[in-house]
Phi, psi and omega in degrees: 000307176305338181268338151293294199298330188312307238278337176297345170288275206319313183280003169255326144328280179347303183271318176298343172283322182285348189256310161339297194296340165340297200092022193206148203278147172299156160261182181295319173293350202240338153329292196289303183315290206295336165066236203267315182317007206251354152274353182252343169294325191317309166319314186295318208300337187278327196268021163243319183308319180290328166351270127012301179266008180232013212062018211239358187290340186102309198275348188232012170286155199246115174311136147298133182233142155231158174098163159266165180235119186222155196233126158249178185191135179225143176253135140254128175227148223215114165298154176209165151262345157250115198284331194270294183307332186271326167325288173345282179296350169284282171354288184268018141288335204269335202270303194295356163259358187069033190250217186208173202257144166243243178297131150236130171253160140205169188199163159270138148298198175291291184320336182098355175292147143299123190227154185203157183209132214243175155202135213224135173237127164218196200263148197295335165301322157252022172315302191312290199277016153251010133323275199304329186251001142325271191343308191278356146330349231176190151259124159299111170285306173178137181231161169200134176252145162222158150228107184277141159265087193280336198312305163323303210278331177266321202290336169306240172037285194308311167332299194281342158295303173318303180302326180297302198299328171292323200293299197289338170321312190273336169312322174272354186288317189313293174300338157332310202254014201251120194242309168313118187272032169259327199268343167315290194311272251282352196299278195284003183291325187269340155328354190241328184280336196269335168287286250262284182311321188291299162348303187291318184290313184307295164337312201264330175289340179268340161299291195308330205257324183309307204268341151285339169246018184214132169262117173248145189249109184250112186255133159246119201257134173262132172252146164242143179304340185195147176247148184257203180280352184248356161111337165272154198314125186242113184286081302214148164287325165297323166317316171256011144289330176311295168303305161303332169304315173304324195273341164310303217274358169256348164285310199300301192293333156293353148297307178274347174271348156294302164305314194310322196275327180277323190316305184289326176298298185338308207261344183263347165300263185349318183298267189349292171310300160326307190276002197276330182284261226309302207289336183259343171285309166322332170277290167357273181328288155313325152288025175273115178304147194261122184287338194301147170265000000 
């Protein structure tokens, strides 16, 4: 009985040291797994954090990256006299550049322009010039650029993958060699949390890489009815008759909806007087001296 419980210490030493060496705190199964042995794991486990904080673990040195990293993104907005022909031409700048087409609306407005909104990715080499030559469809309306310096956030990123992919290597090396099934159970619970954390990195690392080697551009097209040579809207002698005819035919009709509203007081004034007229000629008539002799 006493050479059975050592040999069950000694292997629960055994796994608490190696999940030590880990870089990451046991959990409660690995408690139950690691048994009386998990006070005697502790040092190592302090002496792999510092380990850890000093580079030496092999799994936490921080990749070199050269170049910077930055995510742009620029709004544009752009007068046309044609919204479909300047789409058109947008597009196939963006393609003729290596980028892509993503969301597009368009819709009218009251007046019947045409209005469209693009959102266009291209690659961070030809951002500027196919800025400039959107911008030049047209009249430039409002433009606004931002540019993010992201470089700290990929080289962590990039780190913590490393570390994370190191992590898990030894969580399976460790159940390879792992004969016990409590200690199998406590192996793979944390093997599915440290893959659940490496996914999670991988994700980000493909965001981070996406948004930094694709520039995005969200362009908005405006049509105006007519252009002069300097860009503003130019009015027609049929544009101001038009117009004056409408505000003629809009006065009249607030004229008649002002009679109309006054109309009905009008005729009982009008009634009123009238019989006010008869009634008093009539008294008249009667207070008149009678000439007969």
């Amino acid at each position: 009985m006493s050479r059975g419980r050592a040999a069950r210490a000694l292997s629960g030493v055994l796994l608490a040291g190696a999940l030590a060496l880990t870089g990451c705190t046991a959990s409660g199964d690995d408690d139950k797994a690691a048994g009386a042995g998990h006070q005697a794991a502790a040092p190592e486990g302090a002496k792999d954090a510092a380990g850890s904080q000093a580079d030496t673990s092999g799994g936490q040195k921080r990749p070199k990256l050269t170049g910077t990293h930055v995510i742009r993104t620029a709004t544009l907005t752009v007068r046309v006299k044609d919204v479909t022909k300047a789409l058109d031409e947008a597009r196939t700048a963006v393609q003729d550049a290596g980028g892509i087409v993503g969301n597009e609306s368009t819709s009218r407005d009251d007046e019947g322009r045409e209005r469209s909104r693009v959102v266009l990715r291209v690659p961070q080499d030809t951002y500027e010039d196919v800025l400039k030559s959107l911008e030049g469809t047209g009249r430039l309306l409002d433009r606004e650029a931002k540019a993010q310096d992201v470089t700290d956030q990929v080289v962590d990123v990039e780190s913590r993958v490393k570390s994370q992919r190191a992590s898990v290597t030894r969580v399976r090396e460790l159940m390879d060699k792992a004969t016990k099934l409590s200690d199998v159970v406590a192996l793979e619970g944390e093997l599915s949390t440290r893959q659940a954390d490496l996914e999670s990195l991988l994700a980000q690392r493909a965001s981070l890489k996406d948004r930094t080697s694709m520039a995005t551009i969200t362009l908005s097209l405006t049509e105006s009815a007519r252009e002069t040579a300097d860009g503003d809207d130019e009015t027609t002698f049929g544009d101001a008759l038009a117009g004056g005819w409408d505000t003629f035919v809009t006065g009249l009709r607030w004229i008649a909806i002002a009679l109309a509203a006054i109309l009905p007081f009008a005729a009982t004034a009008a009634l009123l007087l009238l019989l006010w007229l008869r009634r008093s000629h009539r008294k008249q008539g009667n207070n008149a001296p009678d000439s007969t002799p």
